[in-house]
DRENFI-722556 format. One record per residue: residue in three letters; z, y, x of N, C-alpha, C, O, CB in turn. Coordinates in steps of 0.02 Angstrom, whole numbers, plus 50000, padded with zeros to 5 digits. Last residue first. Glycine has a CB too. Layout:
N
> Ala  Z  Y  X  Z  Y  X  Z  Y  X  Z  Y  X  Z  Y  X
...
END
This chain:
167
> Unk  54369  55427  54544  54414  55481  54554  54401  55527  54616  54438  55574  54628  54481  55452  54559
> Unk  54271  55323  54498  54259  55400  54466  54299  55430  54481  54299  55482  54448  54256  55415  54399
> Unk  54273  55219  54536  54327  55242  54478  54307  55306  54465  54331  55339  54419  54408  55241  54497
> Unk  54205  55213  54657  54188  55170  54562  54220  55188  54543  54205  55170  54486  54189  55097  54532
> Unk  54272  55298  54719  54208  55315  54703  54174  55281  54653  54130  55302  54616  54174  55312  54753
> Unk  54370  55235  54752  54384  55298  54718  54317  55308  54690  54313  55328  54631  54411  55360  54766
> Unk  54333  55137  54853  54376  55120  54781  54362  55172  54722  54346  55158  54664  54464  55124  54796
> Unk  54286  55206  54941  54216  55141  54903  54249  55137  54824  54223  55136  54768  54216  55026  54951
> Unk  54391  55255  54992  54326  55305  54962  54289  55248  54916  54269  55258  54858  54262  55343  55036
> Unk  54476  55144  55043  54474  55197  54985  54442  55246  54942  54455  55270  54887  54496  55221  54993
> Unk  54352  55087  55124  54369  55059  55066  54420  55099  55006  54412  55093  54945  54397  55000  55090
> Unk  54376  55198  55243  54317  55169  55195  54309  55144  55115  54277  55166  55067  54301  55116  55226
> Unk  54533  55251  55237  54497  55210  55249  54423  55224  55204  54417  55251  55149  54537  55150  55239
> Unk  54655  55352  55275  54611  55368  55214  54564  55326  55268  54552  55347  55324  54593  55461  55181
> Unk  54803  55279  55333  54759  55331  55321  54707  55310  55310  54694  55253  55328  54752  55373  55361
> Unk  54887  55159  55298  54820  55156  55349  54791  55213  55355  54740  55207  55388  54764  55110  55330
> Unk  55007  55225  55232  55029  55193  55282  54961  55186  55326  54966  55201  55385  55067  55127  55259
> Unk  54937  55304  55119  54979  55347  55144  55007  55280  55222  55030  55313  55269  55045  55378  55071
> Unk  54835  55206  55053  54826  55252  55086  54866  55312  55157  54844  55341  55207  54815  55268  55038
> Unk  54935  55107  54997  54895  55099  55027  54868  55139  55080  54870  55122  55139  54868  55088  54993
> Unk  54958  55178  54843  54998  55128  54912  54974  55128  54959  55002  55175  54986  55006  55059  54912
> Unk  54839  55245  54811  54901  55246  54815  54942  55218  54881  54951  55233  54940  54915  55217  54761
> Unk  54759  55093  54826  54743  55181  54846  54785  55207  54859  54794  55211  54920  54719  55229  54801
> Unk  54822  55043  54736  54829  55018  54774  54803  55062  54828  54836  55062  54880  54813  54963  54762
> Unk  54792  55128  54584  54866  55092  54647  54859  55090  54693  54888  55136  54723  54893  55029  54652
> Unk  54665  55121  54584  54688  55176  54616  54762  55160  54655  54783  55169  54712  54693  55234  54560
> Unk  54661  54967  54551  54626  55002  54610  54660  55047  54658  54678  55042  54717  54575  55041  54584
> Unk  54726  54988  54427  54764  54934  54492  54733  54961  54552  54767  54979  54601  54745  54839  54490
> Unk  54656  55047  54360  54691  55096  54380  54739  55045  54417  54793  55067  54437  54717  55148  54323
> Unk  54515  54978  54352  54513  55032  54381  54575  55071  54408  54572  55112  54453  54482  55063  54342
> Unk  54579  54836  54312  54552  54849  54374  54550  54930  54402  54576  54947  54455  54482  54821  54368
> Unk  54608  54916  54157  54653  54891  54184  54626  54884  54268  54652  54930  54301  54670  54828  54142
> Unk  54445  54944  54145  54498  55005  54139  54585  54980  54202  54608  55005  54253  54523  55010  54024
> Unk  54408  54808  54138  54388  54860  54191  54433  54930  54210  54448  54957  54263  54319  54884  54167
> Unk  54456  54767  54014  54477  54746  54060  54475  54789  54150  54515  54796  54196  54445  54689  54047
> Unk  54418  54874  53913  54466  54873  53922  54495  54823  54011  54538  54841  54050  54481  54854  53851
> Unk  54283  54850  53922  54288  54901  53952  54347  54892  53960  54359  54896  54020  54267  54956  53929
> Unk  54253  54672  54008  54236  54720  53929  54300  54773  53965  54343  54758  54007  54260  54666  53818
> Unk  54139  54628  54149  54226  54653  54109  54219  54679  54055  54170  54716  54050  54275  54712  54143
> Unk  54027  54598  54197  54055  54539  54154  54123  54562  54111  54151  54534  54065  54074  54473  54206
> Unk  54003  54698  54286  53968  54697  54217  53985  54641  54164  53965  54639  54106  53894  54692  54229
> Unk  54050  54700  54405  54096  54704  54343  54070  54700  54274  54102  54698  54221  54129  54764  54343
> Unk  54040  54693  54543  54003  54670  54506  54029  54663  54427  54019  54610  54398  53985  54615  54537
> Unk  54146  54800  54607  54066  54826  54625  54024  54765  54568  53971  54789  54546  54038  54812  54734
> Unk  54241  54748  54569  54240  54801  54518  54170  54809  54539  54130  54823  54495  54294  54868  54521
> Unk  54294  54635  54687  54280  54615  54576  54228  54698  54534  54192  54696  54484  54417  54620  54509
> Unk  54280  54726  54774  54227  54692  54770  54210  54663  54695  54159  54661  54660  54235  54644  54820
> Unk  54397  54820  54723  54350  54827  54756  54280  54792  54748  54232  54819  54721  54375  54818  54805
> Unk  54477  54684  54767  54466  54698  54700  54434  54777  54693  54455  54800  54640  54539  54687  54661
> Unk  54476  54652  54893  54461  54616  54864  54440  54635  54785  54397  54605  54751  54504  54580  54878
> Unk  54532  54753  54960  54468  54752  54965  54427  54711  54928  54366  54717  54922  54457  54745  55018
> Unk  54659  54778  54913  54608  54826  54877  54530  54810  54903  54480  54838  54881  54629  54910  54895
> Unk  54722  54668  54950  54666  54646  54886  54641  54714  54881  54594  54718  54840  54701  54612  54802
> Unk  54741  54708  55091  54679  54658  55060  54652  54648  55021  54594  54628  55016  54678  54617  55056
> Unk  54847  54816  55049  54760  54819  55075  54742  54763  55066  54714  54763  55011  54736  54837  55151
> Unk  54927  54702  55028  54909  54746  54970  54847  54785  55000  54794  54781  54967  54973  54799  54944
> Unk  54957  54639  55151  54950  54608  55074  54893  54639  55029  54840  54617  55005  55023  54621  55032
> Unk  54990  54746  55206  54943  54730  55223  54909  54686  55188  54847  54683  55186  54950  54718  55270
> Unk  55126  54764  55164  55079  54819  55146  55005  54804  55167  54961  54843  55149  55103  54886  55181
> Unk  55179  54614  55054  55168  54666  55133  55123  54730  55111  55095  54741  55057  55114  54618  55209
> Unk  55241  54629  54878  55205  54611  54967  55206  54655  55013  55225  54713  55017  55130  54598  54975
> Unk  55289  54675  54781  55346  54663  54822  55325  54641  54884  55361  54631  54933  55392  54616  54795
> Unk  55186  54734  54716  55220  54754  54737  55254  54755  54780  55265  54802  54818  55232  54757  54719
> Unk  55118  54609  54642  55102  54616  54704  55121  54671  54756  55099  54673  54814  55047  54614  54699
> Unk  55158  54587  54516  55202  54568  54578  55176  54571  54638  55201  54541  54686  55226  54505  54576
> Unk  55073  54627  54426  55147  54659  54405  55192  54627  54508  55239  54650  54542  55196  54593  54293
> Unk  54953  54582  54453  54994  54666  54474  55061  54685  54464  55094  54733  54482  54968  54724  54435
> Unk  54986  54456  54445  54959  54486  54528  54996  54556  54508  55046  54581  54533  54848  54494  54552
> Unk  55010  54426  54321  55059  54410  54399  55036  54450  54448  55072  54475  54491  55056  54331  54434
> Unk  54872  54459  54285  54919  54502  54254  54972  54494  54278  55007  54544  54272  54926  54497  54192
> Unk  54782  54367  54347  54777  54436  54354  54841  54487  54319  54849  54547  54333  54707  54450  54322
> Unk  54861  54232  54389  54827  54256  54344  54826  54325  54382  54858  54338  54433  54857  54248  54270
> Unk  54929  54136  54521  54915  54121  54452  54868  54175  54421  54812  54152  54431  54981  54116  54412
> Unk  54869  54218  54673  54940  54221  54617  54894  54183  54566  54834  54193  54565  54979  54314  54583
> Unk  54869  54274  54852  54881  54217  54808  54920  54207  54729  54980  54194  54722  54914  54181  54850
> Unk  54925  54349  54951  54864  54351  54905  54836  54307  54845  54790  54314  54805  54820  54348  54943
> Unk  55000  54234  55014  55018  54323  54993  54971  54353  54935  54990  54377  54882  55002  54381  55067
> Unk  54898  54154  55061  54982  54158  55021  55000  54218  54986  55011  54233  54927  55046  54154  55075
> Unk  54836  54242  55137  54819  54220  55111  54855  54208  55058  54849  54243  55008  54799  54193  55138
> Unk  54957  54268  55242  54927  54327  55225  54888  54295  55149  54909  54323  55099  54874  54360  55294
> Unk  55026  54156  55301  55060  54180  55253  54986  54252  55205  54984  54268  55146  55146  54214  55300
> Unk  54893  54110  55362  54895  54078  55322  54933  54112  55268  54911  54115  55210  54913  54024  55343
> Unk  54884  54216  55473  54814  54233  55405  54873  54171  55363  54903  54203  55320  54684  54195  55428
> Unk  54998  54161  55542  54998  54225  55495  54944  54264  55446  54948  54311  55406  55013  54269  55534
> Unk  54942  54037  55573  54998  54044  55524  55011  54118  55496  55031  54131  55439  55062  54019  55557
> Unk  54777  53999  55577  54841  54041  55619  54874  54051  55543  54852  54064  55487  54818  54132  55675
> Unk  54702  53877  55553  54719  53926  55508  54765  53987  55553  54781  54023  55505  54761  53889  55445
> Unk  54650  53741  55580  54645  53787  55631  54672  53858  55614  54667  53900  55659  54576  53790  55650
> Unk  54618  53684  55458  54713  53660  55504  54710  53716  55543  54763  53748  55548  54728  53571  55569
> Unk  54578  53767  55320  54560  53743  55361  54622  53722  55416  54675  53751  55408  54512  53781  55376
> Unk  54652  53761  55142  54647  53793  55228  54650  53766  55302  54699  53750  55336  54696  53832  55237
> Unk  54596  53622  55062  54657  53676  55088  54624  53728  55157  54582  53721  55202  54737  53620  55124
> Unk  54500  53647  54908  54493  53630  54984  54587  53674  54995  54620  53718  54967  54396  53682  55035
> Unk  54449  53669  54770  54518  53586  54788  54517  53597  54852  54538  53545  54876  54494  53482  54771
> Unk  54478  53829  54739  54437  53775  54762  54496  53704  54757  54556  53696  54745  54403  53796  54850
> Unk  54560  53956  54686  54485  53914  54656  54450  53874  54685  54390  53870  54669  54434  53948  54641
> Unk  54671  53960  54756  54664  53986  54712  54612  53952  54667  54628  53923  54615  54655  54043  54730
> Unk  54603  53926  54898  54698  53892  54857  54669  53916  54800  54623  53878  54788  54802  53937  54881
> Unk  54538  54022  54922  54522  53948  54917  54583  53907  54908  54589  53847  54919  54486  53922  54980
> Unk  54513  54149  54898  54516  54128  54873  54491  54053  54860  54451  54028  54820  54512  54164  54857
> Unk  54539  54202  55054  54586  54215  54996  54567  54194  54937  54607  54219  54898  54601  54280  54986
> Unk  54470  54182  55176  54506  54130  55136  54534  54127  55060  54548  54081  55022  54556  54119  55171
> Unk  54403  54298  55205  54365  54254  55201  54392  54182  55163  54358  54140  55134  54344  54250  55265
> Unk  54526  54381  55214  54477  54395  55167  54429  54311  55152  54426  54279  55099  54426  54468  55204
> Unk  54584  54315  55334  54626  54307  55284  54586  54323  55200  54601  54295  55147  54689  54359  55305
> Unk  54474  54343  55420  54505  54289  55400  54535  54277  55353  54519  54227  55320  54534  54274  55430
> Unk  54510  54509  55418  54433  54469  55410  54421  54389  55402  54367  54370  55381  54393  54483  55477
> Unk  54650  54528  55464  54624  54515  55378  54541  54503  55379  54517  54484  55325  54642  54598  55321
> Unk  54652  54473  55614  54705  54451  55544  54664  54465  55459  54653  54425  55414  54791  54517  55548
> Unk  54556  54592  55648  54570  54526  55661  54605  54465  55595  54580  54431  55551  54618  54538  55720
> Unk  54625  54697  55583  54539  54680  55568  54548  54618  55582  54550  54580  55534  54472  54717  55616
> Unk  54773  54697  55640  54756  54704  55565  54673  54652  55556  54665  54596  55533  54745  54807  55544
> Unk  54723  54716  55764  54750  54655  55758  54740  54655  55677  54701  54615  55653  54828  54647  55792
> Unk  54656  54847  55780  54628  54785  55803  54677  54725  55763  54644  54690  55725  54632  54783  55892
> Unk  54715  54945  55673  54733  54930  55721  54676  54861  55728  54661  54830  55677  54811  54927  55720
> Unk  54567  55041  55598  54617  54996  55569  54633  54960  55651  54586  54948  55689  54582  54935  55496
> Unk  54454  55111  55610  54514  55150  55614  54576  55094  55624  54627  55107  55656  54523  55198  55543
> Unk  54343  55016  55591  54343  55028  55678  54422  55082  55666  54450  55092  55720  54243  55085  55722
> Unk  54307  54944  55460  54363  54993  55466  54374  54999  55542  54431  54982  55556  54433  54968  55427
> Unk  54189  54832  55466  54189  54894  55481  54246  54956  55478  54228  55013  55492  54145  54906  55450
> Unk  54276  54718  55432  54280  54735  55494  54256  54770  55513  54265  54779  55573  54274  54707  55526
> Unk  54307  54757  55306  54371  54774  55341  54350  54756  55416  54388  54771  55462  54442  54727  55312
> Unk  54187  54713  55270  54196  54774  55250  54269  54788  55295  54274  54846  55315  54196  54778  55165
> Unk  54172  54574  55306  54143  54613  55348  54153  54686  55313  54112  54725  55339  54070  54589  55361
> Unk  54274  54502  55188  54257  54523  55264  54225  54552  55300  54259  54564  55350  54249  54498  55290
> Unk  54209  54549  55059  54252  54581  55111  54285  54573  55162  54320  54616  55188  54283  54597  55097
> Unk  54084  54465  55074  54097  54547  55083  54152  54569  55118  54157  54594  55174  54106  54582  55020
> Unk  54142  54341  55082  54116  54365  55141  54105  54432  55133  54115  54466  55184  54059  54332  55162
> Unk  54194  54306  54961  54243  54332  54997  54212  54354  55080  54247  54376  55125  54303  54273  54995
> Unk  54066  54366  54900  54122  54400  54887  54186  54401  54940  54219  54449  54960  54140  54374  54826
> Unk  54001  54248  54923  53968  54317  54954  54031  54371  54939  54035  54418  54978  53882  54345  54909
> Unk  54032  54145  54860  54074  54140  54919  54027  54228  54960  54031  54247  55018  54062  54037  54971
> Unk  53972  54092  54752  54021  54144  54717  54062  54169  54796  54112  54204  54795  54085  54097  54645
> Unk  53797  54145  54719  53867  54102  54753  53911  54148  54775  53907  54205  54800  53854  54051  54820
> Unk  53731  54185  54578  53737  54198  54648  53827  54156  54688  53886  54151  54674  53733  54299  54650
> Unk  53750  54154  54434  53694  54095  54481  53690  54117  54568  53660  54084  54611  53595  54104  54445
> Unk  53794  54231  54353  53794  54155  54352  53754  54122  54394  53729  54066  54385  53778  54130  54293
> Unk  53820  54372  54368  53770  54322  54338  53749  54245  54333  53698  54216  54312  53730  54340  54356
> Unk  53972  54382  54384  53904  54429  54335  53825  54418  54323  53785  54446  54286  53896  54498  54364
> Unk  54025  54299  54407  54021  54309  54334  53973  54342  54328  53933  54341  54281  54073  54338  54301
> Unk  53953  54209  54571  53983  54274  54542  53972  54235  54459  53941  54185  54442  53930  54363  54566
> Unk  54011  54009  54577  53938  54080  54574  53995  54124  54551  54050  54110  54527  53848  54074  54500
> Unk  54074  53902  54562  54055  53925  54623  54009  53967  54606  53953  53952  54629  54035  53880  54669
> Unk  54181  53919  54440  54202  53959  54507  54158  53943  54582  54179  53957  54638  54284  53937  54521
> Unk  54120  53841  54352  54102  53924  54361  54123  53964  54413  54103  54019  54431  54126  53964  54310
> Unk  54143  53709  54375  54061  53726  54396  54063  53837  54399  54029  53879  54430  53988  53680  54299
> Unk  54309  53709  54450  54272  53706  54390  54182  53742  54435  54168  53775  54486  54325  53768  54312
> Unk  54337  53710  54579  54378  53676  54543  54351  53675  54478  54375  53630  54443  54443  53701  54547
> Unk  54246  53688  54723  54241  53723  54670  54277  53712  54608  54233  53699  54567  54186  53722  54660
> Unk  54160  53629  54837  54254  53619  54809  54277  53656  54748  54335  53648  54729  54314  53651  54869
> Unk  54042  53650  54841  54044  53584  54832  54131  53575  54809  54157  53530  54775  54014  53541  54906
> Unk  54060  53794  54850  53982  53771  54818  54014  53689  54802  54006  53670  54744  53895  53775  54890
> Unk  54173  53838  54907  54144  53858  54847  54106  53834  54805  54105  53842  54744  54121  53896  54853
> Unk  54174  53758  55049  54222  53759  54975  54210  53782  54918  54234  53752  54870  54275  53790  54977
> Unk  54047  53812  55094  54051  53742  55073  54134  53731  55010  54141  53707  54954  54057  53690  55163
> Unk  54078  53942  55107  54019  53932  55103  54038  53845  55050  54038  53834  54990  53977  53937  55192
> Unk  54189  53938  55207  54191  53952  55133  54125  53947  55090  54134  53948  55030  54216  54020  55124
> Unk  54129  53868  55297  54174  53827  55257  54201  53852  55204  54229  53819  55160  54222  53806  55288
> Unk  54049  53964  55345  54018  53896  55343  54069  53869  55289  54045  53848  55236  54015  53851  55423
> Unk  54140  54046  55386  54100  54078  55325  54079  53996  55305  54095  53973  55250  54023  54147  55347
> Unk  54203  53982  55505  54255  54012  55421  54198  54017  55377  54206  53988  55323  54304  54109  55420
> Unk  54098  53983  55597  54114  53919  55565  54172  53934  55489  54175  53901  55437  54154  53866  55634
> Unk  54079  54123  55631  54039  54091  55581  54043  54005  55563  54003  53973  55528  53971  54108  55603
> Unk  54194  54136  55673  54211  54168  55622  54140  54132  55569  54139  54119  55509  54217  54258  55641
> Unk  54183  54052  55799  54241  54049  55764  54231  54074  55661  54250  54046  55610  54292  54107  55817
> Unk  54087  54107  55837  54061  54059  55820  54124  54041  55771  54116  54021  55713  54037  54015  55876
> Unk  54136  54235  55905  54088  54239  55850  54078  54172  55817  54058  54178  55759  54022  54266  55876
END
């Protein structure tokens, strides 16, 4: 336990003080909640999946908690990193939103559950998307639903998905 609450501690602190611009440490949707509750959602949303093999929960409740600190902080990943959250993170990892979908195809399948938990969480605060952008989220979602579904069977987070999308 202490393990996992020293990760939050340091995403906690990469966000707020490593923050590569002032907007990437709060949510968009209102500017003033810290922006590191996101990647702690979805950690603890994949560690309520009690279906998901132990090692998966293990592996992606870390790998959640990191995934966006290459991306939007100056911090690296902590040294203590296990090399397979590190590739996992990596994995999760892209320049823009419009690389991610076109190439997040060619990832692991465990890759690709992560960001549905991750993007998932973009869509629960979305009031910042103009409709067209949300539309685009909504049907990467279902993708990944899609994908997704047929290798972990029908998870939590596919219902959470389906259920902002209205499907």
């Amino acid at each position: 336990m202490s393990d996992l609450t020293n990760l939050i501690t340091y995403v906690f602190n990469a966000h707020s003080v490593g923050a590569t611009e002032p907007s990437k440490s709060v949510r968009k949707w209102d500017g003033k909640t810290p922006y590191a509750i996101h990647p702690v959602w979805c950690a603890m949303t994949i560690l309520a999946e009690t279906s998901l093999p132990e090692d998966v929960r293990q592996r992606g409740v870390k790998a959640l908690l990191l995934h966006d600190i290459l991306e939007d902080t100056t911090f690296d990943l902590p040294e203590e990193t296990p090399e397979d959250v590190a590739l996992l993170v990596r994995g999760m990892t892209f320049v823009s939103f419009d690389e991610e979908v076109k190439l997040i195809w060619e990832r692991s399948d465990e890759v690709k559950l992560l960001k549905l938990y991750d993007k998932t969480s973009n869509l629960l605060d979305s009031t910042w998307m103009s409709f067209s952008k949300r539309e685009q989220y909504e049907e990467y979602l279902i993708d990944l639903c899609l994908d997704t579904e047929p290798v972990y069977g029908e998870l939590n987070i596919h219902r959470i998905a389906k259920a902002i999308c209205d499907k």
